[in-house]
C-alpha positions in Angstrom: 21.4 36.1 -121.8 18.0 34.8 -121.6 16.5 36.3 -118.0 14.3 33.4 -116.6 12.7 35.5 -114.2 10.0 36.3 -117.0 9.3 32.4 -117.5 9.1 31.1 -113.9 5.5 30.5 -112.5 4.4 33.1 -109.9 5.0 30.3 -107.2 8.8 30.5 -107.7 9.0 34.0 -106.1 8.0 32.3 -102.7 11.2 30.2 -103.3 14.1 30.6 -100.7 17.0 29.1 -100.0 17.8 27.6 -96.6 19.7 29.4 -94.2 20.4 26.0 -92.5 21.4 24.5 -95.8 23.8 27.5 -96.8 25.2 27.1 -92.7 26.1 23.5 -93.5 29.0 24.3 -95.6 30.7 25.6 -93.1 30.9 22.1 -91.7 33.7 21.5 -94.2 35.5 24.2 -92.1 37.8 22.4 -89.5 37.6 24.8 -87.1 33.9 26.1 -86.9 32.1 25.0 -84.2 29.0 24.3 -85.8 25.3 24.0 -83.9 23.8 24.8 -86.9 22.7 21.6 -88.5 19.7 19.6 -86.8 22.1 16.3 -88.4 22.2 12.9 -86.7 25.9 12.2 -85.8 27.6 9.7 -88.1 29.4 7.9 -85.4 25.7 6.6 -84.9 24.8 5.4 -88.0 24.3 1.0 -88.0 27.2 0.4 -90.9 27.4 -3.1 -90.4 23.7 -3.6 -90.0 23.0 -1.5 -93.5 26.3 -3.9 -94.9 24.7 -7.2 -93.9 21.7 -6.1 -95.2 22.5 -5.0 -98.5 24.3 -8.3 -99.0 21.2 -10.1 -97.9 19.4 -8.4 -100.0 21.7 -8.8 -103.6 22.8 -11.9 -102.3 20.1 -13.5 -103.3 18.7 -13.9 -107.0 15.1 -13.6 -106.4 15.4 -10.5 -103.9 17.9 -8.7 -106.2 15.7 -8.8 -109.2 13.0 -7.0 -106.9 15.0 -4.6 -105.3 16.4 -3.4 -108.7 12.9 -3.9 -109.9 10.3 -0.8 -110.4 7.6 -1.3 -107.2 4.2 -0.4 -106.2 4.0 3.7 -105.5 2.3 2.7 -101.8 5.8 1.6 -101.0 7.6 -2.2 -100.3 4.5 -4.2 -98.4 6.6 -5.3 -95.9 8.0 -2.3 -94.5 4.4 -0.8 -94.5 3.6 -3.8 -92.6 6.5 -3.5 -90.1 5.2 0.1 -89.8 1.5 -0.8 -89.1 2.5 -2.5 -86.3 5.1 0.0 -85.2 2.2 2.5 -85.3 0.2 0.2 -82.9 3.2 0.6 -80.3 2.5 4.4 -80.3 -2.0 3.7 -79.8 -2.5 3.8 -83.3 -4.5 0.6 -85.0 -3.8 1.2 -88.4 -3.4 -1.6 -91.5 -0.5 -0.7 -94.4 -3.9 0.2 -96.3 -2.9 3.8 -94.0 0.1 4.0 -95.1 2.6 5.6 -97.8 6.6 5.3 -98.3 7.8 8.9 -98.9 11.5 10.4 -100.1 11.7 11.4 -96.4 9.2 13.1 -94.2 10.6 16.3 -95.8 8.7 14.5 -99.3 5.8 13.7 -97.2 5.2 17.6 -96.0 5.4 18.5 -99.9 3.0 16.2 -101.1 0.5 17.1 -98.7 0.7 20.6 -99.2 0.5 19.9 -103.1 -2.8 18.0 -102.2 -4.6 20.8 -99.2 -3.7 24.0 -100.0 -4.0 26.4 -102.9 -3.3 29.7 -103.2 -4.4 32.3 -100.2 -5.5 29.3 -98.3 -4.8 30.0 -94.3 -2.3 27.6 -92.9 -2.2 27.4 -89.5 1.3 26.4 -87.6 3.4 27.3 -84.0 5.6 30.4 -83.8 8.3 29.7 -84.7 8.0 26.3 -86.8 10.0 23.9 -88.6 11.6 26.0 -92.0 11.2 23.1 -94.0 7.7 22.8 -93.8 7.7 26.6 -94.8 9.6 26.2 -97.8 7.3 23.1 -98.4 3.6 24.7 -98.1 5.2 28.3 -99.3 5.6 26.8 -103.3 1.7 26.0 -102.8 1.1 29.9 -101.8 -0.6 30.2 -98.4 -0.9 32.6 -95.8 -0.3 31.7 -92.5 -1.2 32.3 -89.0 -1.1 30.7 -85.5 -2.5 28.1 -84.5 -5.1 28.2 -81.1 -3.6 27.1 -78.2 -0.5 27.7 -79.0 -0.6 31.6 -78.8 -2.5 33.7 -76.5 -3.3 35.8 -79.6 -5.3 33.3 -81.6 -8.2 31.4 -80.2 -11.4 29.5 -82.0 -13.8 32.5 -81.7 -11.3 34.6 -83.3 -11.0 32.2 -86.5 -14.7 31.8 -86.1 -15.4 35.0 -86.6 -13.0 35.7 -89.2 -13.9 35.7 -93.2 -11.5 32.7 -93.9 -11.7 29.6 -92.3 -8.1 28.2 -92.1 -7.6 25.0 -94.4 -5.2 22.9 -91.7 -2.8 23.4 -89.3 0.6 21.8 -88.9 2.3 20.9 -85.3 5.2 19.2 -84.0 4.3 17.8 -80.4 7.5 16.1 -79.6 10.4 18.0 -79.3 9.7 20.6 -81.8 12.5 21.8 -84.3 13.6 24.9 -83.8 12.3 25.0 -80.0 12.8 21.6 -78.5 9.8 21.8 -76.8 7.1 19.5 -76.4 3.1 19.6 -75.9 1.8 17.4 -72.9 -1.2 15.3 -72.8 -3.4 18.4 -71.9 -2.1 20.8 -74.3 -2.9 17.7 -77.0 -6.3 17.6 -76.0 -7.0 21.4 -76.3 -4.7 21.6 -79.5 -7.7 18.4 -80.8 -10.6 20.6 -79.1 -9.5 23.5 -81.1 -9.1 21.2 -84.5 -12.7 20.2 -84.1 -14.2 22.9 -83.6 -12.7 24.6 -87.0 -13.2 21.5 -88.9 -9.7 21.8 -89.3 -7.1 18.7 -89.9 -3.5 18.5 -88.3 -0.3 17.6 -89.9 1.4 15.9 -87.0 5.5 15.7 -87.7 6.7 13.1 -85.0 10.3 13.2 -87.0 12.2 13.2 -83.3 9.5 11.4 -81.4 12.3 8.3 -81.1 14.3 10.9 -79.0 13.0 10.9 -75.7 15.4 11.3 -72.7 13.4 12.1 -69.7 9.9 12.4 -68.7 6.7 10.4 -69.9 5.7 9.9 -73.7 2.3 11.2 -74.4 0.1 9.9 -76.7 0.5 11.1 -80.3 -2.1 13.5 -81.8 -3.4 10.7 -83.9 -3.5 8.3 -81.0 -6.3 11.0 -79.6 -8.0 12.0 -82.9 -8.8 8.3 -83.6 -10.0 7.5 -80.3 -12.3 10.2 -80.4 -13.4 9.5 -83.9 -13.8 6.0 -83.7 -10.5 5.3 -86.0 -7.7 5.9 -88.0 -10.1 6.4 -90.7 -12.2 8.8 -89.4 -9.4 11.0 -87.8 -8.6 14.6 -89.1 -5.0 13.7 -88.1 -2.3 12.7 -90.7 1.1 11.3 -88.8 4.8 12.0 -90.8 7.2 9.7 -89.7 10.9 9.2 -90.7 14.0 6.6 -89.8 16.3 9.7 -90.8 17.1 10.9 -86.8 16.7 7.1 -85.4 18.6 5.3 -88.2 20.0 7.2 -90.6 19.2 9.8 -93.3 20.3 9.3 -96.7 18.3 5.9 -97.1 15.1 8.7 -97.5 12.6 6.5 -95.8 10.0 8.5 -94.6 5.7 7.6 -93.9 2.4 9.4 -93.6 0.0 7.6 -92.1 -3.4 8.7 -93.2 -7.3 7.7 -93.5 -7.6 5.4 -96.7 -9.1 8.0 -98.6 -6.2 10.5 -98.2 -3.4 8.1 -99.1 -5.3 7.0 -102.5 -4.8 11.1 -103.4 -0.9 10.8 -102.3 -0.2 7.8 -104.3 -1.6 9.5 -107.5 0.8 11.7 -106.3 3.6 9.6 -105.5 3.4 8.2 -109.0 3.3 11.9 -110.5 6.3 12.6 -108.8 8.7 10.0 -108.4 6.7 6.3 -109.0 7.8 4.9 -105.7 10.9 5.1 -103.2 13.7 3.2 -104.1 12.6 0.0 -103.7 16.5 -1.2 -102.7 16.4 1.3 -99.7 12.8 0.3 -98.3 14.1 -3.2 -98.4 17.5 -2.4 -96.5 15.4 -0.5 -94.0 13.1 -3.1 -94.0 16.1 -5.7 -93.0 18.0 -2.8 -91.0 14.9 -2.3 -88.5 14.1 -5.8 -88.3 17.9 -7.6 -87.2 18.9 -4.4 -85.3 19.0 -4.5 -81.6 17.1 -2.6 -79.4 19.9 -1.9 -77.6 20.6 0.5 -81.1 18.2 2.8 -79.7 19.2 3.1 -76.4 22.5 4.5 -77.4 21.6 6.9 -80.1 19.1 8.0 -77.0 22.4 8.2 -74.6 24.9 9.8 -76.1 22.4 12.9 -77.2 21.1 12.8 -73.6 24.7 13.2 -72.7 24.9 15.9 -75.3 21.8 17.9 -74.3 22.9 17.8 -71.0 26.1 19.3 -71.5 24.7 22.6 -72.9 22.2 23.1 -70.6 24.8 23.0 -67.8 27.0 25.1 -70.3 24.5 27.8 -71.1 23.8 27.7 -67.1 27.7 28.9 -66.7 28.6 31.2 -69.3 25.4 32.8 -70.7 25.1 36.6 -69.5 22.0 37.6 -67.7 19.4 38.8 -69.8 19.3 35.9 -72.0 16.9 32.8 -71.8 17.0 29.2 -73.6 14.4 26.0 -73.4 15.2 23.1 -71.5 13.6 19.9 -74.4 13.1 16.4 -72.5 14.7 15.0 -76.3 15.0 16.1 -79.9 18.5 17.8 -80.9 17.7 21.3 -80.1 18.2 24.4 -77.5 15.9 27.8 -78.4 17.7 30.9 -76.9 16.3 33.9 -76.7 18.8 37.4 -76.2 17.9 40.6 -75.3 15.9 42.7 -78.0 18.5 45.0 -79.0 20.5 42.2 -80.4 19.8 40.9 -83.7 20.9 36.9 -84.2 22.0 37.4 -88.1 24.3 40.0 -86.8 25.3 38.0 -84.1 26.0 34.8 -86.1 28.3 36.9 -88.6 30.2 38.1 -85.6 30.6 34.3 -84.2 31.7 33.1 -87.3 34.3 36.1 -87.8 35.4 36.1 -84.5 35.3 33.4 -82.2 34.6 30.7 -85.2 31.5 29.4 -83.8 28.2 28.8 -86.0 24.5 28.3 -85.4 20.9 29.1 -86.6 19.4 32.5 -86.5 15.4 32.4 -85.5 14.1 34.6 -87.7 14.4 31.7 -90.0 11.9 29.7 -88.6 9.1 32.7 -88.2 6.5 33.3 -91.5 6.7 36.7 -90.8 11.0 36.8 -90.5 10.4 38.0 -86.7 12.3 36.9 -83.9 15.1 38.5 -84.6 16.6 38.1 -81.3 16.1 34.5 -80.9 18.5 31.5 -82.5 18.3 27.8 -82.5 21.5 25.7 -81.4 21.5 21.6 -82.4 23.7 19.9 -79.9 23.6 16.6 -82.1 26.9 16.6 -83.6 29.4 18.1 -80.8 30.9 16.3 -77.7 30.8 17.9 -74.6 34.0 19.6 -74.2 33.5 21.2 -77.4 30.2 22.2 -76.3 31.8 23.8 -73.5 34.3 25.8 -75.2 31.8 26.9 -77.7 29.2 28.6 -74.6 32.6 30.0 -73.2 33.3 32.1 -76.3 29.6 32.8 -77.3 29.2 33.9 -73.8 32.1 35.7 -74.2 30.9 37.7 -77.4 27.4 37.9 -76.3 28.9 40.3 -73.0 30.6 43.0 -75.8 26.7 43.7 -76.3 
C-alpha cells in the first residue's frame, strides 16, 4: 500500500478534521439531544419561495439558457446589485464593482487567506474564534495571536515592539461563533484605533449579523473604516457576508465586499478555483430575496429569540454553582464556562454515554487547544421543552463532578 503521507505538501499536516462536523452525525441519532451544530432549523427554510423561484427561473427560455449557462467569476450582476444596496442599509456605500459571489462565506474566508498570508505570517484573531476560519487560514500556515483590545494581554505597543508585525486580524463583531457575544460601538472604535495603528486590515465575518433579538445594531466595522478613510475603497476592512443563517444554506451564496483592488485578486482566484458560483443558485437567491416578505425575517428572528430565551432561563435553573455561560443579544450560541478541573471532551463523552445529550467542546475553537473547560451550546435547532430537559440532565451530570 502506497503511504501518501510521503507525497502530501507540508501544508496538509495542519489539516484537521472538524469536531463539529464529526458531532453532526450524531444528529441521525433520534434520541441525542444535540447543541452541537451552529445549523439554521429547517422548519425555517422559504420552500415555496425557493419553488416559485426556480420555476421562474426555467420557466422561461431566455433565463434557463443563462442560469444553465457558464457566468462571469464576479458573480450574477444582479444579485451583486441587490447586495450593494443591501450594504448601504448597513452605512456602507459600495457599487457591485466591491463585490464577489463566493461558495459560502466559509469560501470567502479561504480565498482570502490564499491571497494574505503565507507561511509564518502572524494572524491575529479573538480567543476563542470561529474553527472554520482556523481550518481556513491554518492550510496557508500562520501563527496566530490575539488581537488588541480584545485581550488584556495584547496591546499595540506590544506588537510594536515585537520583530513581526502581524499581517491581519480576523473578528466577528456580531454575535460571535463560539461565544455569542458581540463588540459595541466603542469596542469597534478601539478594535479600528488598534488596526490603524499596525497598518493591519480586518476580516469582518457579519455571518449572524441578521440575528439580532434585543438591543441596538451598531455600525459594522466597515461602516467605521470607510468613514474614516473616506470610502469603501480606501478602507482596511473586508466584510463576509452569507444568506446561509437568514435564508438557507445549501444554495452556498456567500459575499466579500472589498476595495476594487482586492476583489480583482479574488476573482483571479475565483476563476482558479471554481470559475463562478452556480449561476442557477445566485439567480434563485436573487428571486428568493427579492419576492420574500419581510415578514420572513421577523420570524426566523422570533422563534430563535424564543429559543435563546429558553436556555438562558434553563441554565439559570439547573446549572450548579461554579459554572458561568454568556448571555448573546442574537446569533445561535451560549459559551459556558465549568470549573477548571473539568475537562469539556471528557464531559461530552460522558453526555453522550449517559444522559444522550451532545454539544461542542471549546478547546476546539482555541489556536492553542486551551480552554479545556469551556464548551459552546447552539440553541438553533431544539424547542424549548427539549431545551429544558436537556439543562436538567447536563445539570444533573455536571453535579457528579
Amino acid at each position: 500500500m502506497t503511504d501518501w503521507n510521503d507525497h502530501y505538501a507540508q501544508r496538509a499536516q495542519r489539516m484537521q478534521a472538524s469536531e463539529i462536523r464529526e458531532l453532526l452525525k450524531l444528529l441521525d441519532q433520534p434520541d441525542i439531544i444535540s447543541f452541537a451544530g451552529g445549523i439554521p432549523d429547517p422548519k425555517l427554510f422559504p420552500v415555496s419561495a425557493i419553488a416559485e423561484a426556480t420555476q421562474r427561473i426555467l420557466g422561461d427560455e431566455a433565463s434557463a439558457a443563462a442560469a444553465l449557462q457558464y457566468s462571469v467569476s464576479e458573480g450574477y450582476l444582479p444579485l451583486r446589485q441587490w447586495l450593494a444596496d443591501y450594504m448601504a442599509k448597513l452605512g456602507v456605500t459600495c457599487g457591485p464593482e466591491n463585490i464577489i459571489i463566493t461558495n459560502g462565506s466559509q469560501q470567502g474566508l479561504d480565498f482570502i487567506g490564499k491571497l494574505f498570508i503565507s507561511p509564518q505570517d502572524k494572524v491575529l484573531v479573538a480567543w476563542p474564534t470561529y474553527l472554520g476560519a482556523l481550518q481556513a487560514f491554518s492550510a496557508y500556515e500562520p501563527t496566530y495571536d490575539l488581537l488588541p483590545g480584545l485581550s488584556p494581554d495584547r496591546t499595540v505597543a506590544s506588537y510594536k515592539a515585537g520583530a513581526q508585525r502581524p499581517k491581519i486580524g480576523y473578528v466577528m463583531p456580531d454575535f460571535q461563533n463560539p461565544t455569542g457575544t458581540s463588540l459595541n460601538r466603542a469596542e469597534r472604535i478601539a478594535l479600528l484605533d488598534a488596526a490603524d495603528a499596525l497598518n493591519l486590515p480586518l476580516i469582518e465575518d457579519s455571518a449572524y449579523e441578521h440575528l439580532r433579538y434585543d438591543g441596538e445594531r451598531p455600525p459594522t466595522l466597515m461602516a467605521l473604516a470607510a468613514e474614516r478613510a473616506g470610502g469603501v475603497n480606501n478602507a482596511k476592512v473586508l466584510y463576509c457576508g452569507t444568506f446561509s443563517k437568514s435564508i438557507v444554506p445549501s444554495l452556498r451564496i456567500g459575499w466579500i465586499v472589498a476595495p476594487e483592488d482586492v476583489v480583482h485578486k479574488l476573482v483571479l482566484i475565483k476563476q482558479a478555483s471554481d470559475l463562478h458560483v452556480s449561476t442557477l443558485t445566485q439567480m434563485m437567491m436573487h428571486e428568493v430575496i427579492t419576492h420574500l416578505p419581510a415578514s420572513h425575517g421577523d420570524i426566523v428572528r422570533e422563534t430563535y429569540k424564543t429559543r435563546r430565551d429558553a436556555l438562558l432561563a434553563s441554565l439559570a435553573k439547573h446549572m450548579p454553582e461554579g459554572v458561568s455561560w454568556t448571555k448573546p443579544e442574537g446569533g445561535m450560541f451560549v459559551w459556558m464556562t465549568l470549573p477548571g478541573h473539568i475537562d469539556g471532551a471528557e464531559l461530552l463523552a460522558r453526555a453522550i454515554n449517559e444522559i444522550r445529550v451532545a454539544f461542542v467542546p471549546g478547546s476546539a475553537f482555541f489556536p492553542d487547544r486551551s480552554g479545556r473547560n469551556t464548551l459552546r451550546l447552539s440553541f438553533s435547532l431544539n424547542e424549548p421543552a427539549k431545551i429544558e430537559e436537556a439543562m436538567k440532565r447536563l445539570g444533573g451530570l455536571l453535579r457528579t463532578y
